[in-house]
KOLTIMAR-303147 format. One record per atom (N, C-alpha, C): x, y, z. Coordinates in steps of 0.001 Angstrom, whole numbers, padded with zeros to 6 digits, always signed. Layout:
BEGIN
XYZ
...
// end
This chain:
BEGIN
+008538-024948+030010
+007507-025793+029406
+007940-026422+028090
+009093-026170+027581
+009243-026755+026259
+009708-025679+024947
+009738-026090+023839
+009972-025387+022663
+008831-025615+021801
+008554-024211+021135
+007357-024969+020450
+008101-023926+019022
+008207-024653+017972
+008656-024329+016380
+007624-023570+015723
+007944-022900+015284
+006414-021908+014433
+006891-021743+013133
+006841-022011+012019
+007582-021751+010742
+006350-020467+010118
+006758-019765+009123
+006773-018644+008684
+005733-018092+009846
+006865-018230+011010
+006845-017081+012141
+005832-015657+011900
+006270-014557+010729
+006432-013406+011001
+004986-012979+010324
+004476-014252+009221
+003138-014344+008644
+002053-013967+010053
+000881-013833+009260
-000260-013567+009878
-000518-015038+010948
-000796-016279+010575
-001172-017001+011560
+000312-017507+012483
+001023-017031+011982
+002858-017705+012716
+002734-016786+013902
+002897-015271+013436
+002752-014480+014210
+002007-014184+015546
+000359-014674+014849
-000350-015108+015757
-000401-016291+016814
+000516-017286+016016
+000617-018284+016738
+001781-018352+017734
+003158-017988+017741
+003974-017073+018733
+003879-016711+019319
+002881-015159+019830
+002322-014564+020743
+001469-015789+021896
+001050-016429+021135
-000101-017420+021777
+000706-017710+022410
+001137-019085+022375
+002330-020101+022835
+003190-019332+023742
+004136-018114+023404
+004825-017354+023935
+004074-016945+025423
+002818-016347+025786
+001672-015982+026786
+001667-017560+027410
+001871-018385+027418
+001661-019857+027748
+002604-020291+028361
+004002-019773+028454
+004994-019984+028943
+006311-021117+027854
+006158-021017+026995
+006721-021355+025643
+007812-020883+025233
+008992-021797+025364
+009979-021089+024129
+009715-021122+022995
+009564-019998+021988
+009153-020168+020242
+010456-019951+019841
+010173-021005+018690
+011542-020953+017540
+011032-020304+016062
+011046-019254+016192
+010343-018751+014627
+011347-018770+013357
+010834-019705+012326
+011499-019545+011296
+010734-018936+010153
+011137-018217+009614
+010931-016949+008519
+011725-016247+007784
+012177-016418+006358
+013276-015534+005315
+012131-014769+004658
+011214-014208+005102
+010352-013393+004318
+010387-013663+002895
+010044-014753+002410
+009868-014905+001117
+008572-014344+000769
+007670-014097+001634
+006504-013168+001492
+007163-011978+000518
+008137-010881+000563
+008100-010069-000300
+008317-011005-001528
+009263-011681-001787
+009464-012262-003549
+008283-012404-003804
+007570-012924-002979
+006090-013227-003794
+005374-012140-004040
+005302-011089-003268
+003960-010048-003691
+004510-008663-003190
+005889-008175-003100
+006431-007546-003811
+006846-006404-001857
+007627-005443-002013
+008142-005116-000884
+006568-004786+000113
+005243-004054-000633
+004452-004270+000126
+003382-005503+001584
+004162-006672+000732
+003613-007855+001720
+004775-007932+002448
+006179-007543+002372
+007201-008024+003528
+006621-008163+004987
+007209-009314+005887
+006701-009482+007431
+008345-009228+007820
+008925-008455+007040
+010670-007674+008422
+009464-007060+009791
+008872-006344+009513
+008715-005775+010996
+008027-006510+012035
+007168-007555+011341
+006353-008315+012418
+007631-008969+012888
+008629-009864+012377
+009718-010330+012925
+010536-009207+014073
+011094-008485+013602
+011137-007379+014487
+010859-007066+015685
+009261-007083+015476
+008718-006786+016202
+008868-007962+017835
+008500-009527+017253
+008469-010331+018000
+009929-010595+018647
+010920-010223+018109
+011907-010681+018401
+012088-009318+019509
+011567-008130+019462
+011190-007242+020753
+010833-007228+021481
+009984-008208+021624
+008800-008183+022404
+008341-009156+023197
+009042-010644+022717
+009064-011521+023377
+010224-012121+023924
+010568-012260+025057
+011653-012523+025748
+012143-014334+025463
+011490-015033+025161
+011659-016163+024944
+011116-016880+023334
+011765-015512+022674
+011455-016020+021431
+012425-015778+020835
+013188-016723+019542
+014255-016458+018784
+013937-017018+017383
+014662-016007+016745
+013856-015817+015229
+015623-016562+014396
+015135-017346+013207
+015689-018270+012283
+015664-017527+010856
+016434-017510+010285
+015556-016434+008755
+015900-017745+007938
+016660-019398+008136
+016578-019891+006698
+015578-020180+006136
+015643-020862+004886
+014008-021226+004066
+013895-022803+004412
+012971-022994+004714
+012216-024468+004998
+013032-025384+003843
+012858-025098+002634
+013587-025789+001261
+015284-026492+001649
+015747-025834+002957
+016960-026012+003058
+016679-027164+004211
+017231-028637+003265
+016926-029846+004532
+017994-029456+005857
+019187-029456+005279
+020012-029736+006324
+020075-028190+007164
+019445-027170+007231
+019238-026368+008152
+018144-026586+008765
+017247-027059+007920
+015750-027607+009518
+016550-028602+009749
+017717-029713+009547
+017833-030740+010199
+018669-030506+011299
+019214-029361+010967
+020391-028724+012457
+019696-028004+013637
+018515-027120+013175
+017500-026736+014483
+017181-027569+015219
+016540-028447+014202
+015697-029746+015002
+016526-030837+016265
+017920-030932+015435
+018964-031171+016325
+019292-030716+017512
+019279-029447+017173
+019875-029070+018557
+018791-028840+019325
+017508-028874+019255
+016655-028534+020169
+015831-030158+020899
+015993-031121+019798
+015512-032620+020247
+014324-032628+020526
+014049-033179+022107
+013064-033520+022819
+012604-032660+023168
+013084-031595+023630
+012643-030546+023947
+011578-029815+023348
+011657-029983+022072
+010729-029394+020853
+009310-030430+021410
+007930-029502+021845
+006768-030332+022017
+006174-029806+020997
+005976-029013+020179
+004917-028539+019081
+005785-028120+018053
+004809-028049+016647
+005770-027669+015668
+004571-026824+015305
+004468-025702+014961
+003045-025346+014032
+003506-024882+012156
+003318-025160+011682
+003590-025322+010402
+002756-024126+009155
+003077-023045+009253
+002103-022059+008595
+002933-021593+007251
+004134-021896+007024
+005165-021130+005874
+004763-022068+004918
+004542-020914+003985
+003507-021375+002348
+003976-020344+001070
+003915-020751+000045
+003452-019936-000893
+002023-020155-001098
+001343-018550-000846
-000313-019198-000395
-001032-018361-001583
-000482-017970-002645
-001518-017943-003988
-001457-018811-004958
-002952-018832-005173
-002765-019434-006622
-002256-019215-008213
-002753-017993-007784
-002063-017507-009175
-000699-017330-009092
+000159-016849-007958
+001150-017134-008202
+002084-018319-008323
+001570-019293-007911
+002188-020333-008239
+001758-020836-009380
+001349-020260-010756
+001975-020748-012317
+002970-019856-012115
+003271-018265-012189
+004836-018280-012603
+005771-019145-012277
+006242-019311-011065
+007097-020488-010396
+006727-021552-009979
+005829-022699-010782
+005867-024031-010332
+006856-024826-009050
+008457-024934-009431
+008842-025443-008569
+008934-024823-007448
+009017-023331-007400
+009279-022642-006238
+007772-023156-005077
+007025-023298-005872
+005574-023254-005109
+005562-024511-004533
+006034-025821-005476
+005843-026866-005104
+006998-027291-003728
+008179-026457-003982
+008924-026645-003454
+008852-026394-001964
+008397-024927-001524
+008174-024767-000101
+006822-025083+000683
+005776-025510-000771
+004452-025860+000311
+004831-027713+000478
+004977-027968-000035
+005299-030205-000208
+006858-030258+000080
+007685-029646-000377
+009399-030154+000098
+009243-029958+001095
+009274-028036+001805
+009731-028183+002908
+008572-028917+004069
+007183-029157+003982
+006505-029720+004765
+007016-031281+004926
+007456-031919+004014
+008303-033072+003962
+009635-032834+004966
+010085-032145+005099
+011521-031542+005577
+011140-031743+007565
+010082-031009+007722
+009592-030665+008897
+009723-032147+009223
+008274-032540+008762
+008124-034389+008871
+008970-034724+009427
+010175-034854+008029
+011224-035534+008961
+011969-035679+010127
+012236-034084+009991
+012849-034114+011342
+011882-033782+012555
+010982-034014+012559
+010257-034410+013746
+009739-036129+013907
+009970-036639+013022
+010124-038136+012873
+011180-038562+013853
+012786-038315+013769
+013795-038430+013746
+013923-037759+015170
+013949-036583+015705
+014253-035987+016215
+013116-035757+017930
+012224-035254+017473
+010946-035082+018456
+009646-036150+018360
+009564-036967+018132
+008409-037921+017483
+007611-037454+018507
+007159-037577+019623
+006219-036777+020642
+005728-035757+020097
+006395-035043+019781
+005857-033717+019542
+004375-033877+018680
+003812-032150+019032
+002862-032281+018348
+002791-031684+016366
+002197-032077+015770
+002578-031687+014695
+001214-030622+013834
+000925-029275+013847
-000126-028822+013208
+000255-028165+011715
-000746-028242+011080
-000534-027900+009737
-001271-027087+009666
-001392-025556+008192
-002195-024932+007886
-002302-025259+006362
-003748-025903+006354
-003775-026386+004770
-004708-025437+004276
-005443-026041+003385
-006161-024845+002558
-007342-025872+002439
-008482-024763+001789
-009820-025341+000849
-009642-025529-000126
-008355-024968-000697
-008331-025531-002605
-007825-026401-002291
-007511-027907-001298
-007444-028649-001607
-008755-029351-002455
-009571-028929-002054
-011134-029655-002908
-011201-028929-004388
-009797-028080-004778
-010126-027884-006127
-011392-027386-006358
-011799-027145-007577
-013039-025851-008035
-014604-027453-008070
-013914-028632-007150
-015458-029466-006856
-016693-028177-006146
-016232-027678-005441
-017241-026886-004815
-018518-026383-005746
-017852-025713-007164
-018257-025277-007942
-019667-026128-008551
-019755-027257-008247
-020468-028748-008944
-021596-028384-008070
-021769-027720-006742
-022179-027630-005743
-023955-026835-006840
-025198-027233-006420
-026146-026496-006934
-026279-025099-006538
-025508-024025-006648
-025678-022799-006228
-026937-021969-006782
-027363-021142-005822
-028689-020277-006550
-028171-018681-006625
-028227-018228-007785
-027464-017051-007544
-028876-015719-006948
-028423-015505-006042
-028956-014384-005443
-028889-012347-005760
-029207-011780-004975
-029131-010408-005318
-027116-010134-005611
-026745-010434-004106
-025546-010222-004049
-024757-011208-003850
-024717-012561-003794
-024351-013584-003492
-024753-014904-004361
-023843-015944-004670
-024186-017014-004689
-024531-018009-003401
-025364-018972-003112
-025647-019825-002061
-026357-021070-002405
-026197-022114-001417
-027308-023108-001565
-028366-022962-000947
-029345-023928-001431
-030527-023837-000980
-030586-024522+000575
-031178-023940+001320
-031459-024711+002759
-031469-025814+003095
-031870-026571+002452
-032451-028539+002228
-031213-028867+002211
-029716-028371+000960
-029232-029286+000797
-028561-029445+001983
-027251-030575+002047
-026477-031178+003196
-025516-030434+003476
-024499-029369+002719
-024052-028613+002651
-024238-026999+003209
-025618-027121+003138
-025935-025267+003526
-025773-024918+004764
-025191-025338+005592
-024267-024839+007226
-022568-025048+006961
-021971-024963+005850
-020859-025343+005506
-020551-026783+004685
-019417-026667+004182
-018747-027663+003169
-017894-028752+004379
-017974-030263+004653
-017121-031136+005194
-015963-031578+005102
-015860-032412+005999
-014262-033215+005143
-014639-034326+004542
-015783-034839+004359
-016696-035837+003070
-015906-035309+001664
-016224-034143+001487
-016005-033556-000070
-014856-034278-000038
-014540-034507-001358
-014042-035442-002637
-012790-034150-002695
-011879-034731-002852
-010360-033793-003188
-009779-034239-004755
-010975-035633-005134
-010307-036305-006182
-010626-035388-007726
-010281-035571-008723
-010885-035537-009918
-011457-033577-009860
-010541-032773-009450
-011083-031664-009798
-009717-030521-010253
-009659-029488-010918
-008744-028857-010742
-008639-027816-009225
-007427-027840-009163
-006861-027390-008256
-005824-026280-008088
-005558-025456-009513
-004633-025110-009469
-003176-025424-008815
-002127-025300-009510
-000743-025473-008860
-000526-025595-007631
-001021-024113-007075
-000688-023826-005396
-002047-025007-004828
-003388-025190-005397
-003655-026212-004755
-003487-027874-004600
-002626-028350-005587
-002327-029254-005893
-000523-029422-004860
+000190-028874-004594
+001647-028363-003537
+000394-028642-002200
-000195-027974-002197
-001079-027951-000345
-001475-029729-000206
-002251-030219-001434
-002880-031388-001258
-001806-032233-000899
-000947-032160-001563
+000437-033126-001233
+001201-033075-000093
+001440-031716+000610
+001883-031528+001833
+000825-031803+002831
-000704-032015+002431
-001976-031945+003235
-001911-033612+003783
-001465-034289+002230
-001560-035484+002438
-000602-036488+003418
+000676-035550+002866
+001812-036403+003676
+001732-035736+005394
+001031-035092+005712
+000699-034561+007683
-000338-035841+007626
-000924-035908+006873
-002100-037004+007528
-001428-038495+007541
-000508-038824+005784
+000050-040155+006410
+001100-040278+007286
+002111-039012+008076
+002813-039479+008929
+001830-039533+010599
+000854-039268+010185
+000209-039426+011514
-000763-041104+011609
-001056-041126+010340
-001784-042444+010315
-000482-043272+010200
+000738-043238+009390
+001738-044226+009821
+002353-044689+010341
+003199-043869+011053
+004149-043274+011886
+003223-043392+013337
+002271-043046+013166
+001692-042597+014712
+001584-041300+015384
+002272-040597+014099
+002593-039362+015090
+001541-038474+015235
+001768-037042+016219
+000181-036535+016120
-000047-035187+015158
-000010-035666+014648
-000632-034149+013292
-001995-034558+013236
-001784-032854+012747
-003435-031974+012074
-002769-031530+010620
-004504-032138+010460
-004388-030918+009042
-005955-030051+009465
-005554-028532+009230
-006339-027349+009432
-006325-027073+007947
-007941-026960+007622
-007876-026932+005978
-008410-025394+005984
-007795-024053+005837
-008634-022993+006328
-010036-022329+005371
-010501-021767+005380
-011185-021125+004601
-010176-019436+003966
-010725-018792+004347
-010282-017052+004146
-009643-016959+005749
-008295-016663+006222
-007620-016768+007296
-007262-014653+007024
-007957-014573+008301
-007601-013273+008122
-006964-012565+009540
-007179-011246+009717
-006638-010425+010764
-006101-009156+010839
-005754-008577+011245
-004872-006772+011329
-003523-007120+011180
-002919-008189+011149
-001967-008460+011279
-001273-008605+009720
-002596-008832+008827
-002278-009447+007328
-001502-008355+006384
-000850-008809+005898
-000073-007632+004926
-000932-008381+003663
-001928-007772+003450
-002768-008631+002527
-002478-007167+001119
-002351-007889-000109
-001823-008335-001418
-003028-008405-002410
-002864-008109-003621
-004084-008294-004351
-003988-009909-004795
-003183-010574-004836
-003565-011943-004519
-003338-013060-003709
-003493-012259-002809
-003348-012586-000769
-003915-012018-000390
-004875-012452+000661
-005471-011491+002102
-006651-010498+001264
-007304-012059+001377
-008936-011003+000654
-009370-009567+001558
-009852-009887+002366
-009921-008728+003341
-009235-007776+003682
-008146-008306+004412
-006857-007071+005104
-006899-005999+003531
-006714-007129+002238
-006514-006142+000590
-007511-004880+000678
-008684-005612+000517
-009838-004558+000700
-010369-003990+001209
-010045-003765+002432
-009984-002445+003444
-008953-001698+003163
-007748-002445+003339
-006341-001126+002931
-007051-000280+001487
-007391-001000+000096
-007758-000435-000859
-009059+000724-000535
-010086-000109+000125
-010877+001493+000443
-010571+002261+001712
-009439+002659+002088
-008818+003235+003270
-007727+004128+002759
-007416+003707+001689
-006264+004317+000969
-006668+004971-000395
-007515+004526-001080
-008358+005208-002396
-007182+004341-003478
-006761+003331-003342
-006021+002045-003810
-007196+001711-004880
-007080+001418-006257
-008378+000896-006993
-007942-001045-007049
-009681-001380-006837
-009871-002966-006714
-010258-003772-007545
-009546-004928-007876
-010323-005499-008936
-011431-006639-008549
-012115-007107-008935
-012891-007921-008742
-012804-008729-009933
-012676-010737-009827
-012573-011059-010670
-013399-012249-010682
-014267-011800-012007
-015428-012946-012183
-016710-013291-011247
-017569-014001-011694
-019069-014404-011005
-020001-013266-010409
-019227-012361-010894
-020352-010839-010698
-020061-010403-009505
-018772-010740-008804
-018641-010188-007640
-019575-011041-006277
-020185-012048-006573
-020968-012830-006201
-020243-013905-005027
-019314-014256-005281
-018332-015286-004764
-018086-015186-003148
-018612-016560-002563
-018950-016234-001016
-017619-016569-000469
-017321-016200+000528
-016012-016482+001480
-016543-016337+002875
-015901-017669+003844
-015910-017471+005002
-014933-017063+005362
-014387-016096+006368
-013153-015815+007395
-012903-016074+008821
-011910-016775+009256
-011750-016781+010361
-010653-015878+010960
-010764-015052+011845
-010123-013985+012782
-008622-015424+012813
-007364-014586+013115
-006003-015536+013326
-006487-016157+014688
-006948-015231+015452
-007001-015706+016927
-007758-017091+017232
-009102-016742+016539
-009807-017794+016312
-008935-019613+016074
-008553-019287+015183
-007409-020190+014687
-006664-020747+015563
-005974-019454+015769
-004935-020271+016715
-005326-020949+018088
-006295-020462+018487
-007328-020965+019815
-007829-022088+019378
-008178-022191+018106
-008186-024056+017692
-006552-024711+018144
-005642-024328+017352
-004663-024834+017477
-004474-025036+018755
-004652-024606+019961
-004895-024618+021096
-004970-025861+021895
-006614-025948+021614
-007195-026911+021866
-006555-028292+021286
-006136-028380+020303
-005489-029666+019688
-004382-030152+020307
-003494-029166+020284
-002264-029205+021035
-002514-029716+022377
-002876-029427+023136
-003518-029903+024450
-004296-031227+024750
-004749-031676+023285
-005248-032946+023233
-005453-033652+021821
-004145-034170+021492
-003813-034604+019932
-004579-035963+019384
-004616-035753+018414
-005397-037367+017894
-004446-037497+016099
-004152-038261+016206
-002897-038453+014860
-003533-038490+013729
-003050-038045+012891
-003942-037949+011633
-004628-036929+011130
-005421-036413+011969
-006539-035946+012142
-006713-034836+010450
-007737-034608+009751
-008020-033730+008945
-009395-032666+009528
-009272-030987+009564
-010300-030572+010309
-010732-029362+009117
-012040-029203+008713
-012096-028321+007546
-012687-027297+008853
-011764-025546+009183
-011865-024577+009876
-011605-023306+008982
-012696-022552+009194
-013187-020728+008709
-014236-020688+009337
-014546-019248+008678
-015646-018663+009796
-016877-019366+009729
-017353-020179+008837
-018177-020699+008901
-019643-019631+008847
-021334-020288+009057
-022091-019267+008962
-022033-018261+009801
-020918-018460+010785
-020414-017227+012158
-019957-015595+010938
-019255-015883+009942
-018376-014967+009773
-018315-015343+007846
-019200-015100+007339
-019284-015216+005918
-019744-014005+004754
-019088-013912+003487
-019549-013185+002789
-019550-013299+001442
-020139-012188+000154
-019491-011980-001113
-018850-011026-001519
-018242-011289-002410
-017270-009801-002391
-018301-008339-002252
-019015-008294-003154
-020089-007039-003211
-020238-006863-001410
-020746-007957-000871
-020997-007894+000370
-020139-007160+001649
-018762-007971+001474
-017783-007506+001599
-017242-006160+001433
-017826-005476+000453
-017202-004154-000181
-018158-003140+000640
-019583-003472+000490
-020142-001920+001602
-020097-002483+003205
-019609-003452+003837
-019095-003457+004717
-017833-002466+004774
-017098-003029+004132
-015592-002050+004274
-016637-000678+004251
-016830-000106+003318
-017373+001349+002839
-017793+001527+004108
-019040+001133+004794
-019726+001310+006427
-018738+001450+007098
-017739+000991+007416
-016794+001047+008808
-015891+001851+008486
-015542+001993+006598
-014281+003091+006766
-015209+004313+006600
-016216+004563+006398
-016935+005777+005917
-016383+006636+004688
-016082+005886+003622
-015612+006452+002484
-016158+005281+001206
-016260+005651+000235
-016409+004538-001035
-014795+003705-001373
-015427+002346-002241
-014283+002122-002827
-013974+002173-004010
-012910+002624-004731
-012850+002759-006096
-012492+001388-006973
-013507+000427-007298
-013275-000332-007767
-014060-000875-009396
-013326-002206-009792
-013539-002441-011561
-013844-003793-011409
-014739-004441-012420
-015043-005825-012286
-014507-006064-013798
-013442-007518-013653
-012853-008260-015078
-014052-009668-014860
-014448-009692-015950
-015538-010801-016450
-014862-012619-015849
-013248-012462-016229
-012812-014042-016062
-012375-013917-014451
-012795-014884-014168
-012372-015884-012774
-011284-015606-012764
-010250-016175-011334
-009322-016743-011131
-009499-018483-011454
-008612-019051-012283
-008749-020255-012553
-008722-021174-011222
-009916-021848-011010
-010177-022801-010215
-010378-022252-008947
-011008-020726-008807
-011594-020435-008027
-012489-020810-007283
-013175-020931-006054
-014544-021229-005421
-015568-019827-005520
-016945-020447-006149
-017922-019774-006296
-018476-019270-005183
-018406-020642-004194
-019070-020675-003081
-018338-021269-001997
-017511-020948-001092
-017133-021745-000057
-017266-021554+001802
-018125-022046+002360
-018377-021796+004107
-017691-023589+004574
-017050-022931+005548
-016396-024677+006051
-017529-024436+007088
-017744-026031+007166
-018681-026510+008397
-017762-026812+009369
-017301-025988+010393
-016650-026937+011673
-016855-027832+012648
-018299-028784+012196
-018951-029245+013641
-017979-030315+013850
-016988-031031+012676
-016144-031993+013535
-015380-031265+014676
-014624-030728+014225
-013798-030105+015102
-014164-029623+016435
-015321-028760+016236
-016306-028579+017279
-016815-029800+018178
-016846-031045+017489
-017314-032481+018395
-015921-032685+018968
-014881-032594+018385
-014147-033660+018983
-013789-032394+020256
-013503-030943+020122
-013228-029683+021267
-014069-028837+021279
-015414-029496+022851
-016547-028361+022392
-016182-027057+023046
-014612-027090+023862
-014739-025746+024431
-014202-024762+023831
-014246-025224+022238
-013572-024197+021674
-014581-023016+021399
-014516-022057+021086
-015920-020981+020709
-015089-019737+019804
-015927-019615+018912
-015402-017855+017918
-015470-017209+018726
-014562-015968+018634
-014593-014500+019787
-015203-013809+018143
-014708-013813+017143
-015344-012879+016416
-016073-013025+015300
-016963-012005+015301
-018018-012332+013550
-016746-011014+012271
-017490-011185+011439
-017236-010054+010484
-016983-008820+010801
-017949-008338+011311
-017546-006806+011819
-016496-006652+012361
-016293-007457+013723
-015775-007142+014523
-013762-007290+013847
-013711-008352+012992
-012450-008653+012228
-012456-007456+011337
-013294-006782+010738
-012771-005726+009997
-012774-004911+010237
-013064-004104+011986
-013289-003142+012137
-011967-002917+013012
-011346-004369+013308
-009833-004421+013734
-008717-003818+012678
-009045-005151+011211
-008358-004027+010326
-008337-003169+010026
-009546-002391+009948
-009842-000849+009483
-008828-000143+010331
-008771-000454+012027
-007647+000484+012881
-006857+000258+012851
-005884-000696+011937
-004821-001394+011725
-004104-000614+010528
-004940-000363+009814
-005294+000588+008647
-004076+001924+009134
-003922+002443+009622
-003790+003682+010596
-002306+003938+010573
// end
């Protein structure tokens, strides 16, 4: 059936997205140098998920260079050509805070190497399909502008407004901060959308919300969830930072995800921008979040609240998926909340 490219392979949605494709009858090309540990230290390494896949799947072969390196994506891409029908594009530096220590490093593998890909699927596979995993800080801390009502345990909007079933792809990306790492996404967000509006070619941009799973080697500034279950599973102490613990997040299960990716792949439209998380399916606040974990692991968590934010945090963020949902109505969630953390909790193990 083809080759389909998966870049940071060994990550939570690469990983997930491999297996997929791979079950489909797919050769995967996974590329992954685990730069996940430099960033958040030998605990986030993906060596074993690589490992693992490269065990387990008979028609999968694993790449370790870094995206940053043109002329090694330009030699894969080479030798594989036409053959290559999908590219899925998930290798990121995906905090914000970490991208002030290393500016260029951040800018470098979320906008260079997504530039890199581009190309050589310009050049090389133009057919192919092209998916991206972008983010919600592309809209920068606009969300924040949003009239929130602060509640017992949560911030939210009020019912009336246009917003209260999720945030669109209307919202404004202009004129807000974005932090570093969101300002690298907007630019790599931007250039998937103009080689599809220019070029012709068929990219997505998937703007996610909270992307989660059992799979996450989640980090205290990575992997809201996967973090805070391992922390109350392990007696790990948590921080909580800013808005009283109030701060809503939607999650979408990987599977979920990639079952979008799915659907796209199967029927491309160029350009395309799709704002996808759990939406009101699968939403929370941290507090909220926290006696969930406590309920399913049956233990407390030992945690501390610091008064300041993460700079250019969201107070409040639920993506609305009904585009996405219009343009593929057979797509459907397999999971709510529970059911995603009660995966990690046994993941936990």
């Amino acid at each position: 059936m083809g080759v389909i490219i998966v870049t940071g392979a060994a990550g939570l949605i690469g990983s997930e997205t491999a297996q997929a494709f791979h079950a489909r009858g797919f050769a995967v090309v996974g590329i992954d140098n685990n730069l996940r540990a430099y960033f958040f230290g030998p605990e986030a390494s993906t060596l074993s998920v690589a490992l693992k896949l490269q065990a387990q799947l008979p028609r999968y072969r694993h790449e370790s260079f870094d995206i940053r390196n043109r002329d090694a994506v330009e030699a894969l891409f080479q030798r594989y050509g036409r053959t290559i029908q999908g590219i899925v594009h998930t290798a990121a530096q995906p905090s914000h805070d970490w991208a002030a220590r290393e500016p260029l490093t951040d800018f470098g593998v979320n906008a260079v190497g997504t530039l890199h890909l581009l190309e050589a699927v310009r050049h090389h596979c133009p057919d192919a399909v092209f998916l991206f995993t972008s983010t919600n800080k592309v809209y920068g801390d606009r969300p924040n502008t949003l009239p929130l009502v602060e509640l017992e345990k949560r911030w939210e909007l009020p019912p009336e407004h246009p917003f209260f079933r999720g945030i669109d792809e209307t919202m404004s990306i202009d004129q807000a901060q974005h932090s570093l790492f969101g300002a690298s996404k907007v630019a790599a967000d931007i250039l998937v959308q103009e080689y599809g509006r220019y070029f012709g070619m068929k990219t997505a941009v998937f703007r996610g919300g909270c992307l989660t799973g059992p799979a996450h080697a989640g980090t205290e500034l990575h992997g809201f969830l996967a973090y805070l279950m391992k922390c109350t599973v392990t007696g790990k102490p948590y921080r909580v930072f800013g808005y009283r613990g109030k701060q809503v997040r939607d999650n979408i299960h990987s599977h979920d995800l990639v079952s979008a990716f799915w659907e796209f792949f199967q029927s491309p439209r160029p350009g395309e921008v799709y704002n996808i998380g759990g939406s009101r399916q699968a939403n929370c606040s941290v507090l909220e979040a926290i006696e969930l974990c406590e309920t399913i692991a049956g233990q407390k968590l030992s945690w501390t609240y610091l008064e300041e934010n993460r700079s250019g945090d969201h107070r409040w963020w639920i993506s609305d998926v009904a585009k996405f949902q219009s343009h593929y109505p057979a797509w459907r969630y397999q999971y709510d909340l529970r059911r995603t953390l009660e995966e990690i909790r046994a993941a936990c193990q």
